[in-house]
LUMFI-487495 format. One line per field, with one value per residue (C-alpha): residue number from 1; x, y, z negated. Coordinates in steps of 0.1 Angstrom, whole numbers. Layout:
n <- (NUM_...);
u <- (X_...);
v <- (Y_...);
w <- (Z_...);
This chain:
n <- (1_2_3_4_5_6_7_8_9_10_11_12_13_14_15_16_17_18_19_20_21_22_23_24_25_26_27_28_29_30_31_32_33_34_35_36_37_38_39_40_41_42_43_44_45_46_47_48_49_50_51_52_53_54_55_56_57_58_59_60_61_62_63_64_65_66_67_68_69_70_71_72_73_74_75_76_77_78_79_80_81_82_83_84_85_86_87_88_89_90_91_92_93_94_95_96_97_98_99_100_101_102_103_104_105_106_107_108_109_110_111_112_113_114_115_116_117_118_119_120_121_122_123_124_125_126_127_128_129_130_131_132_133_134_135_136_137_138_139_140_141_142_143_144_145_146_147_148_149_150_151_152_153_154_155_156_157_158_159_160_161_162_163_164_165_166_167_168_169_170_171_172_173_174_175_176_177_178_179_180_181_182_183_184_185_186_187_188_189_190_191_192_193_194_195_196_197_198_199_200_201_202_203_204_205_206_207_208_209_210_211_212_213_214_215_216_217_218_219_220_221_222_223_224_225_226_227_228_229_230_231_232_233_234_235_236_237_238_239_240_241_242_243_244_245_246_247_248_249_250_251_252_253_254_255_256_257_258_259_260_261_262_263_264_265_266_267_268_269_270_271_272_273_274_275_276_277_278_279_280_281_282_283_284_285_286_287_288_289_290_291_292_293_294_295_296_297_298_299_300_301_302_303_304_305_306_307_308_309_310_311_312_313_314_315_316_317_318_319_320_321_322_323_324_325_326_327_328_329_330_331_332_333_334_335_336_337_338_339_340_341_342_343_344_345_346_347_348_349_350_351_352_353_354_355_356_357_358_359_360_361_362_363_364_365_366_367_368_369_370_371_372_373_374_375_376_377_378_379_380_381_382_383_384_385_386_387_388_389_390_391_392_393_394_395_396_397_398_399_400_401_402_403_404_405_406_407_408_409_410_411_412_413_414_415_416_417_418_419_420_421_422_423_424_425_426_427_428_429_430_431_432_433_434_435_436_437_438_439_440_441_442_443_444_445_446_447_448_449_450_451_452_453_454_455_456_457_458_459_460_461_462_463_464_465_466_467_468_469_470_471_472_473_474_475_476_477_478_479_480_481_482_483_484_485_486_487_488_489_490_491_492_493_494_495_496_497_498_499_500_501_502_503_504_505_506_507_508_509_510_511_512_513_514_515_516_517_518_519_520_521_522_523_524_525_526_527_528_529_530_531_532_533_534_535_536_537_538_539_540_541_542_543_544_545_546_547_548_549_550_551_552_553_554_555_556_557_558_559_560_561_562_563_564_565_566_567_568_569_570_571_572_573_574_575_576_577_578_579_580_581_582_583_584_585_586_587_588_589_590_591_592_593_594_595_596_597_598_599_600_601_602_603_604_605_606_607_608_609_610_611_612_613_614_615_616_617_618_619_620_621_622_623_624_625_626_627_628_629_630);
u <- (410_433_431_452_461_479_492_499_510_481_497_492_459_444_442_411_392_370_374_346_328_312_286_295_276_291_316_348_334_304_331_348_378_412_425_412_405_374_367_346_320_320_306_318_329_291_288_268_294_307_344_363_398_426_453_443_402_379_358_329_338_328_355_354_347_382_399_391_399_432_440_442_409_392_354_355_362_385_400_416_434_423_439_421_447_440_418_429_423_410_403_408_389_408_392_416_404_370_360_353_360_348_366_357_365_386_370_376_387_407_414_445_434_467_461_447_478_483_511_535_527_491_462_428_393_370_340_336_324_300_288_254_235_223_255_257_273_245_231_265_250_276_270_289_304_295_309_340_369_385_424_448_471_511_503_525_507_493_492_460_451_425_409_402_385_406_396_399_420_429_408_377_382_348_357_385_396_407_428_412_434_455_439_459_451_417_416_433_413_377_389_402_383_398_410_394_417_424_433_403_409_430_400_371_384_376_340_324_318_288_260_235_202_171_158_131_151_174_140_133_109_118_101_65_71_93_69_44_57_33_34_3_8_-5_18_29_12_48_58_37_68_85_64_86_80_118_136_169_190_213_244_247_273_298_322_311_318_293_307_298_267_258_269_250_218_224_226_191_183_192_179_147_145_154_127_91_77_39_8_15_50_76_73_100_111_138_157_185_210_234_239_197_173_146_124_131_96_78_62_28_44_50_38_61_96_97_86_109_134_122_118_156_168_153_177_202_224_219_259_268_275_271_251_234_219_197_187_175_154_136_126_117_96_87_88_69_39_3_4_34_19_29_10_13_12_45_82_96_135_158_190_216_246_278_307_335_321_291_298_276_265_244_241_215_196_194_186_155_149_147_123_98_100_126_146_187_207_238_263_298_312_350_352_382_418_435_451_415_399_413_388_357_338_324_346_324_298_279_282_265_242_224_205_233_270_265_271_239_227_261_279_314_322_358_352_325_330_325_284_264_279_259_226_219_228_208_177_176_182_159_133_140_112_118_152_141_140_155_124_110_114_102_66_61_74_51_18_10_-20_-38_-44_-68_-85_-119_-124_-152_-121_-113_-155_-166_-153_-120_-122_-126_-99_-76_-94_-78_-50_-46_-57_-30_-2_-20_-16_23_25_19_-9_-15_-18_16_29_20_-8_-32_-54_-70_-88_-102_-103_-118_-126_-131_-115_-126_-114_-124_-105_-76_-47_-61_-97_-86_-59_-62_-54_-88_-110_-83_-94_-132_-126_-110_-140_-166_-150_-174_-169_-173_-169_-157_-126_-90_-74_-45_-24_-54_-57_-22_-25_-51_-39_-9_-37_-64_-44_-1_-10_-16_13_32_67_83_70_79_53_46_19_9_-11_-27_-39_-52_-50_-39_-41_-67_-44_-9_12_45_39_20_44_75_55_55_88_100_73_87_67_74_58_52_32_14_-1_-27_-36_-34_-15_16_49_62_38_42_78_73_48_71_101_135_150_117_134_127_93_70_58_32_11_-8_-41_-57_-57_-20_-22_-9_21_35_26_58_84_68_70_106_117_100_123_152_146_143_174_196_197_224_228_240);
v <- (-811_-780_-745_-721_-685_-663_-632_-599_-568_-542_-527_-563_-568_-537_-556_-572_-547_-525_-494_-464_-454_-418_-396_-363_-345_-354_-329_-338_-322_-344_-373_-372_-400_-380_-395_-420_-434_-433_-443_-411_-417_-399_-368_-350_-320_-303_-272_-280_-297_-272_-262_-239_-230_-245_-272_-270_-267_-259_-292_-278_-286_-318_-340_-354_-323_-311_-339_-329_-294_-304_-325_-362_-370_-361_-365_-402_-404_-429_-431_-407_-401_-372_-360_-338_-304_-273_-247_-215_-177_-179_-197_-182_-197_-207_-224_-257_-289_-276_-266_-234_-231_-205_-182_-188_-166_-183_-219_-243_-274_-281_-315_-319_-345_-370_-400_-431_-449_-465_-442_-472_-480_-463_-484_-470_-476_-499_-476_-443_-424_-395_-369_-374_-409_-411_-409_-398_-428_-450_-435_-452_-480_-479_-491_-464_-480_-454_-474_-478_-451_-439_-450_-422_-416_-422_-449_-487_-515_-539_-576_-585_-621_-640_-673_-696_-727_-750_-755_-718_-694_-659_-639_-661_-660_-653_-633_-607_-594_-556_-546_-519_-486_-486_-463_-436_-437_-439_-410_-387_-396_-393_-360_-340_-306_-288_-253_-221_-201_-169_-157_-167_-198_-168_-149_-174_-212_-236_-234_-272_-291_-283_-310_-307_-299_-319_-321_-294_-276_-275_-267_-232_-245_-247_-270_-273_-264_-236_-211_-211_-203_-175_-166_-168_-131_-104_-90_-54_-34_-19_10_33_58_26_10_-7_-42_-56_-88_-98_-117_-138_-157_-191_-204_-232_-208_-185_-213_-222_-194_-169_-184_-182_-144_-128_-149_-130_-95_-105_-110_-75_-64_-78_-68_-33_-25_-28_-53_-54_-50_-10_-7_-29_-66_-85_-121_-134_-154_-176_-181_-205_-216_-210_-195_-203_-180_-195_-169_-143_-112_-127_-155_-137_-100_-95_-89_-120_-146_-133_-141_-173_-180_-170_-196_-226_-208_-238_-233_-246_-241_-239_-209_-170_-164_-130_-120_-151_-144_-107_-118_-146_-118_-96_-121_-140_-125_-88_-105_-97_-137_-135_-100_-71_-41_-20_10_4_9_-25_-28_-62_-60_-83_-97_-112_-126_-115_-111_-131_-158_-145_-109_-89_-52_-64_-82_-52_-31_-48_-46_-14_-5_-28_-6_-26_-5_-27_-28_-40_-51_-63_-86_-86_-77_-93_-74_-64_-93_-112_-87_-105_-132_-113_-115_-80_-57_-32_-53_-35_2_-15_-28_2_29_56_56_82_58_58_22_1_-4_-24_-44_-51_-83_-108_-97_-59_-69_-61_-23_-22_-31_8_27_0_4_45_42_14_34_67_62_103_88_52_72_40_25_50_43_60_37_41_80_104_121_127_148_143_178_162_186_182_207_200_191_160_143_118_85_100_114_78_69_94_79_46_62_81_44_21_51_47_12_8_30_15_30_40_64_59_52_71_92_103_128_144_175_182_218_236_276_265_239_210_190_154_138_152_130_122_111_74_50_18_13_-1_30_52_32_34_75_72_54_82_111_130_143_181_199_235_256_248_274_253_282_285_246_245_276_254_224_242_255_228_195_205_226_194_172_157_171_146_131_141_161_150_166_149_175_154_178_176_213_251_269_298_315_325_289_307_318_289_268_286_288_250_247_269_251_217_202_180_185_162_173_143_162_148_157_193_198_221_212_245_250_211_219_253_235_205_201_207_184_185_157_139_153_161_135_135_111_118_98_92_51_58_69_34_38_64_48_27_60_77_53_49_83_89_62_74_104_90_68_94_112_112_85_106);
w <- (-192_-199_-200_-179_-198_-174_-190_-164_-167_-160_-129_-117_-129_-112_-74_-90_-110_-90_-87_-104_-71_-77_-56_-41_-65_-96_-113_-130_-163_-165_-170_-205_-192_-190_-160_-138_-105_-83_-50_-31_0_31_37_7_31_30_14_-9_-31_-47_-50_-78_-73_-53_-63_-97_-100_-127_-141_-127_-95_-76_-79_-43_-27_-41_-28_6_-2_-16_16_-6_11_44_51_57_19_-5_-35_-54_-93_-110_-138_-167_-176_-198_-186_-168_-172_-132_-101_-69_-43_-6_22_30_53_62_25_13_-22_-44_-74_-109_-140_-170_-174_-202_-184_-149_-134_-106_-75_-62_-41_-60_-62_-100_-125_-132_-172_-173_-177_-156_-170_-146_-156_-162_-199_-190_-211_-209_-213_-176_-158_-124_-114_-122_-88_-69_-87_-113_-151_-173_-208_-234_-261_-245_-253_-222_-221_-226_-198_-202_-230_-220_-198_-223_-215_-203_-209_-183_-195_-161_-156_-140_-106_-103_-88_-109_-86_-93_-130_-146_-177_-185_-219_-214_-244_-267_-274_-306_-335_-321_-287_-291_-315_-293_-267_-284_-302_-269_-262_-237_-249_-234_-212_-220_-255_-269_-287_-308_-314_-323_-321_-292_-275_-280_-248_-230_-236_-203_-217_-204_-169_-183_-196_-157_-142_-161_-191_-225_-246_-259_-293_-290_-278_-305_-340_-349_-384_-405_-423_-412_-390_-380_-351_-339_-339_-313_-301_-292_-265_-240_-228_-234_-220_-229_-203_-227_-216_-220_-197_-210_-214_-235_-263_-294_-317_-294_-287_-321_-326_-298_-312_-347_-320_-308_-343_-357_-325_-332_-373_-362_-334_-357_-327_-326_-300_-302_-301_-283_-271_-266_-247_-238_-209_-208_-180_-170_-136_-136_-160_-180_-201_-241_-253_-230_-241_-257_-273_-304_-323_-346_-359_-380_-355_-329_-354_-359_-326_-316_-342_-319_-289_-274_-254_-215_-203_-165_-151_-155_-128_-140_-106_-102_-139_-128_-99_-118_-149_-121_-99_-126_-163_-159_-153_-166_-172_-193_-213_-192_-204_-172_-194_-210_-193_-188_-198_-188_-211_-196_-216_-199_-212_-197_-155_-136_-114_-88_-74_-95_-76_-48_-75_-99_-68_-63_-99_-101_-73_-93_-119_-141_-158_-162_-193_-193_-222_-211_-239_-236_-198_-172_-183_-154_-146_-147_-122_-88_-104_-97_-73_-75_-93_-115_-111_-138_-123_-92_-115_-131_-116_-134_-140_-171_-196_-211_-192_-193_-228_-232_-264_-267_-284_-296_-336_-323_-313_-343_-336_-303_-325_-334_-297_-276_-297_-299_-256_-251_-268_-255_-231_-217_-202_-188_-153_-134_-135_-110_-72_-40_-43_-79_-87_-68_-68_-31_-18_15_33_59_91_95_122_149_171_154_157_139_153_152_118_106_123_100_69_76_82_48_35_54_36_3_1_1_-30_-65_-81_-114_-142_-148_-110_-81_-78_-52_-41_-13_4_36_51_84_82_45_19_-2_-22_-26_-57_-76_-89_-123_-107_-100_-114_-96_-57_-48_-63_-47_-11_-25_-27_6_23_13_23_47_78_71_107_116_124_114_91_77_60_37_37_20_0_-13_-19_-39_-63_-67_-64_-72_-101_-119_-107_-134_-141_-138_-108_-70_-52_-16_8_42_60_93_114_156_163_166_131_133_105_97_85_76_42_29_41_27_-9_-7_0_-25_-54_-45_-27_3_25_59_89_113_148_169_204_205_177_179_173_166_138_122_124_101_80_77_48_63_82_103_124_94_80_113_133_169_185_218_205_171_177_176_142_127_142_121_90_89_100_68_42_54_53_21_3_24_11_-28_-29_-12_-48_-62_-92_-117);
């Protein structure tokens, strides 16, 4: 019995290996081989693969989904050779054979798609080398060979030698020996990290490749240990003229590199020693963000300077993507909670830190932010140059991000070894409590007084009718000592007043108040009514918050409204008039704040009453974010 060896070349030997097959889903960055060939499935044209660049695509694209953006592939899939290239300083999205794909700023890594035909003298792995131990691939039902180098491409066929049974043709052979790289090859291959675009390899050396953090981790928790590492010593109680609840937003996107990581964790750090945290002064978490965020410590975790030092220290990094706006809503859904130790009492501040631009939109995000009483921080690290703006995806993204272009809420660092400057200025204007005004919106920024008719016109059932009414109005505001404010009088010949603005704090004693409010009865002198309500409930507004009267009234005034009316006007107050019945316009529209269009409204009936409730919360916030911003 003999033994058949047949030596081929590896060009030859490829018609019988198979071929990698990958999902849709995976991303040329998760796979550490320089270039190879896979075989894609069908349907790799969805959206939901997503796409960076055009021709030449950032690794954390899906690898199929650019081969049917490139045109190699079309939906029905195939394969395909990708090939691994240095990283660029931007990626402009295109859309190209039904895929839209989307612009990136400078990423570490790109990866070129041709069609899979085998490079003459380059040897192609069977399997694929991922960077994490569950490969993607295993879903495609694919073993990945960790321990196997990836070839390096442009390196000469090798003779590959198959043993075969006699009786046997090549095809069935049961066992073939691949060769294993030379000590060079395998070398280069194991030590390749793709350089950052951009100059800043210069500056601070190349970022390490991103190693994916655990499923936990992806999902927004950090783990177990990590949140408790109180210290035993008695610890500070803060310092009481800095009481701000404070969340940092850090950035910790793949390509913000390990160095960098590493430097804005020593900026929390001196952040951290230089604010005296404690139960009376300032708390302080803080959020990570990639391509999703996750809170690494919230406000109660810790009460002192020391252990939120400590704490920091554990910090990974998650990689991804910069995606700053999805980081903003989750702190303000999710991170100013009572749950997570928000005080109430104290101003809540989100300091965001990019590198370089976000990879998603941030103005909407802050917007909402603000009207729940967040005030945003933002500190650009080494922001696009000129010929990096076209990247962005929304140019002065950080102006559009804070409630004032003054300065005072945005700062620029030129570069990453400039940080520990920033340490000093963000604590005195974090602090500064008098200036945190962005936190104020039109539901949380106003003391508003209810100038209510109780003339024997009205009656009873229908006087209970404008209760609700001042109640349904009272519940869109956010109520507190330190939000909006309400009070209330009621007036016929004579006045009365039924709870002043510093009577109740919460929104269910302020409905309480509202519920037993009694029907008084008599005639309906309103210029007194307002005269009166500019003495006995204005008079001790706070400064800084807006002063709004809503006089409801269903009649004729008995007295002169003109004066009154103008003194209100002239003290501040705005003022909005609701008529009933036999109201008169001409007189709401002289009580009412100019435009009266906007400020004086009529309904025929009282059970019409609801109606308005909607037109005046609206023009009210009209009316607040119509200021200007500086």
């Amino acid at each position: 019995m003999g033994i058949v060896v047949l030596t081929m070349k590896a060009s030859v030997i490829e018609m019988f290996l198979a071929v990698p097959q990958i999902s849709c889903d995976v991303r040329a960055g998760k796979i550490t081989n320089v270039e190879f060939i896979v075989k894609c499935p069908p349907g790799c044209q969805d959206p939901r693969y997503h796409v960076y660049g055009a021709d030449v695509y950032a690794s954390y694209s899906s690898v199929c989904g650019a081969a049917v953006h490139s045109g190699v592939l079309d939906n029905s899939g195939g394969k395909i050779l990708v090939r691994k290239v240095a990283g660029q300083s931007g990626y402009k999205g295109s859309y190209s054979n039904g895929v839209q794909s989307l612009s990136l700023p400078r990423w570490r890594e790109s990866f070129v798609v041709s069609e899979g035909k085998p490079q003459k003298g380059v040897t192609y792995p069977s399997s694929l080398t991922y960077s994490s131990s569950k490969s993607p691939a295993a879903k495609a039902g694919e073993t990945a060979r960790a321990d196997q180098s990836p070839p390096v491409p442009g390196t000469a066929a090798q003779p590959v030698t198959v043993t075969q049974a006699p009786g046997t043709t090549a095809i069935e052979a049961t066992h073939t020996t691949l060769p294993k790289p030379s000590p060079s090859a395998g070398s280069t291959a194991s030590g390749l990290r793709p350089q950052p675009a951009g100059q800043r390899s210069k500056d601070l050396g190349e970022p390490a490749l991103w190693k994916p953090e655990s499923v936990l981790l992806d999902a927004g928790f950090v783990p177990k240990e990590e949140l408790s590492t109180q210290s035993l010593e008695p610890a500070s109680q803060g310092d009481p003229s800095c009481k701000v609840d404070l969340s940092f937003l850090i950035d910790g996107s793949s390509s913000i590199g390990k160095r960098r990581f590493r430097i804005q964790k020593q900026f929390l750090t001196d952040v951290a020693q230089t604010l005296d945290i404690g139960p009376a002064g300032p708390l302080m978490g803080v959020v990570q963000y990639g391509d999703n965020p996750a809170t690494q410590f919230n406000l109660k975790t810790h009460m002192n300077s020391q252990d939120v030092k400590a704490a920091i220290e554990k910090i990974s990094q998650r990689g991804g993507l910069s995606n700053a706006g999805r980081a903003i809503s989750f702190v303000t859904k999710n991170f100013f909670s009572k749950f997570n130790g928000n005080r109430g009492g104290a101003p809540n501040v989100a300091v965001v830190m990019v590198d370089g631009w976000p990879t998603d939109k941030v103005e909407e995000a802050s917007r909402l932010a603000r009207e729940s009483g967040v005030n945003i921080f933002f500190i650009t690290i080494e922001g696009a140059s000129e010929n990096e703006k076209q990247y962005m995806l929304e140019p002065n993204f950080a102006n559009k991000a804070v409630c004032r272009t003054n300065g005072f809420y945005s700062l620029t660092v030129q570069n990453w070894f400039s940080l520990h400057k920033t340490v000093q200025p963000l604590v005195k204007r974090v602090c500064d409590t008098d200036r945190l005004a962005c936190s104020k919106t039109c539901l949380n920024s106003a003391d508003i007084g209810f100038v209510i008719d109780g003339s024997s016109s009205v009656g009873t059932s229908n006087f209970r009718t404008v209760l609700q009414f001042v109640a349904n109005l009272s519940r869109e505001f956010e109520i507190s000592d330190m939000d909006t404010r309400i009070g209330a009088m009621q007036y016929t010949y004579e006045q009365r007043l039924e709870f002043g603005f510093d009577e109740y704090s919460t929104k269910s004693d302020v409905l309480n108040a509202i519920k037993r409010v009694g029907y008084w009865s008599g005639g309906t002198s309103t210029g007194a009514a307002i005269h009166y309500a500019l003495e006995q409930l204005f008079k001790k507004s706070k400064p800084n918050k807006r002063k709004l009267m809503i006089l409801i009234t269903d009649g004729r005034s008995y007295d002169d409204i003109r004066i009154p009316a103008m003194l209100a006007h002239h003290k501040g107050v705005i003022t909005y008039a609701i008529g009933v019945a036999w109201a008169a316009q001409d007189e709401l529209d002289i009580i009412a704040t100019h435009p009266a269009r906007d400020h004086a409204f009529f309904v025929d009936e009282f059970d019409n009453l609801y109606k308005v409730v909607p037109k005046v919360i609206q023009n009210i916030c009209t009316e607040f974010n119509s200021q200007p911003r500086n």
